[in-house]
Structure formats: C-alpha cells, structure tokens
C-alpha positions, 0 to 999 in steps of 0.5 A: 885091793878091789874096787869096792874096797877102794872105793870104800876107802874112799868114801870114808877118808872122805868122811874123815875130811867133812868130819874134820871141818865139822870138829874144826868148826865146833872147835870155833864155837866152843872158845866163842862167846865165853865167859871169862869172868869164872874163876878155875877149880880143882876139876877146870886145872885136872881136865886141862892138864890131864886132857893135855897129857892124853892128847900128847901121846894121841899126837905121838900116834899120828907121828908114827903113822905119817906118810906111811903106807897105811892107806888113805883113810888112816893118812886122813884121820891121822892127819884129822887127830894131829891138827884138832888136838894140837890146836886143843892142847895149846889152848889148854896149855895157854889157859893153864898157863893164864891161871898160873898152873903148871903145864908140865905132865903130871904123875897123878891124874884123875883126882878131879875126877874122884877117882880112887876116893880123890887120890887120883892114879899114876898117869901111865894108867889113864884109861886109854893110853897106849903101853909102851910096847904097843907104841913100839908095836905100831912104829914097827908095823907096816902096811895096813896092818899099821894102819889097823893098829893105829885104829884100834889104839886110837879108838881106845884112846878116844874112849878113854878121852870121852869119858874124861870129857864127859866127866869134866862137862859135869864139874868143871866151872870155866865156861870155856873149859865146858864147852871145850870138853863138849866139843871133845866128846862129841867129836871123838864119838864121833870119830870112834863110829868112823873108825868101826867103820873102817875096822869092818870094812877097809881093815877088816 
C-alpha cells in the first residue's frame, strides 16, 4: 500500500468515526421531544417492521466482515452500521411491541407503500437486500477484496433503505416514527457519499 493510499484510508475511517458521532447525535434528537399522543397507521406499523427486517440483514453484513482484514475504513464503517441500526431496530422493535404489533419479519413488505397497487411484495425482493449468494459471496471473500464487496452491498443496501425512509417521512403519522425515518435518510446519505469515496479511492 502506498502512503497516500494509507493516509487515505486514514482520513476516511476517520470520517466514518465524526459520521458516527453526527448519526449517534441525531439519532438523540430524533426520539426528543416527541409527540406521543398519535396513534399508528397502517404506514407507522409497515415502516417499523419493514425497516427493522432491512436492518436486520444490514447487521448480518457488519458480522460478516468484523475483524476481518478488510482494511481500516470498512472495520470502522461497519462497526459504524452494527451500533446505529442496532440501536434503531430495538426501538422499532419496542415501539411495535408498545402498539401490540407483531415483531416478527414479515413475507410481505412494502404494502404501506403502495407498492403493487397496495398488495406489497415478497420480502426477499426488497430494494436493497443482498441475495443469498451474494451473502455467501462476502463470507467467503477475503482481504480487501472483502472489503470492497462489503461497500458495494452495503450502499445498495442503504438506497434501498433511503428511499424506504424518505417514503415513510411523507405517510407516516407518529412523530417519533417521522423523525426516525429522517435521521435514517440523512445519515445513510450520507454514508452512501462516504462509501464512493472509498470505491474511487482505497478500493478502487
């Protein structure tokens, strides 16, 4: 490795670590001062559990990749994506479970979303979920080729997630649910602009 491709390595593991305390922060603000006396919709109970499920397979990714040698800035983005969306999918997780919804992950998503007409589709088919060989693709992987795959999935996977989020922003009626969803989408922006960064750079 050279020493400008380490030190910009460096300099975006980083910006990984200022993101993570900027998205920790928001993450604050965006169950502060809410507004508890709405009562869920259709769209508050989709985004929660849909969310939750994508998240789920996002926290699988950091696993896979964990103490690997993958190169720092992918160890600190991962470890980044495994704390926020951790915290996020147990207060989803709660607030479901507060409304006497179901947390388990559904077959159908997306129907909140008015996606095929209101029918919803099969949850393996949400926009931005890794296949199942892709997964089996990145546990095999080593190096920074590892690394690189684990960029590529995980910015699809965080497209898939904004535009979810920026969905739920529009329709959903819990306070707390809507700020949720806009701290998710402006972080995972982000993160998607952290992560060409590093495809044009380090693991170019």
């Amino acid at each position: 490795m050279t020493a400008t491709t380490s030190r910009r390595g460096f300099l975006v593991a980083v910006g990984a670590g200022v993101a993570g305390l900027a998205g920790g922060a928001a993450l604050g603000a965006a169950i502060a001062d809410v507004d508890e006396s709405a009562e869920p919709t259709a769209a508050d109970v989709g985004f929660c559990t849909d969310m939750s499920t994508h998240h789920v397979q996002a926290l699988t990714m950091c696993q896979r990749v964990l103490g690997r040698d993958t190169g720092d800035p992918v160890q600190a983005a991962a470890a980044e994506v495994l704390q926020t969306q951790a915290i996020e999918v147990g207060m989803m997780r709660a607030w479901l479970a507060d409304w006497g919804e179901s947390t388990s992950s559904p077959t159908t998503v997306m129907a909140w979303m008015g996606m095929n007409d209101g029918a919803g589709m099969s949850a393996a088919m949400m926009p931005g979920l890794a296949t199942d060989d892709e997964m089996r693709a990145l546990s095999s992987a080593e190096g920074m080729e590892q690394g690189r795959m684990w960029i590529e999935l995980m910015r699809a996977h965080h497209v898939g997630g904004v535009d979810m989020a920026e969905a739920a922003v529009e329709l959903v009626r819990a306070d707390k649910v809507r700020r949720l969803a806009r701290t998710q989408a402006e972080v995972q922006t982000f993160e998607i602009g952290q992560y060409d960064l590093l495809l044009s750079t380090v693991y170019a």
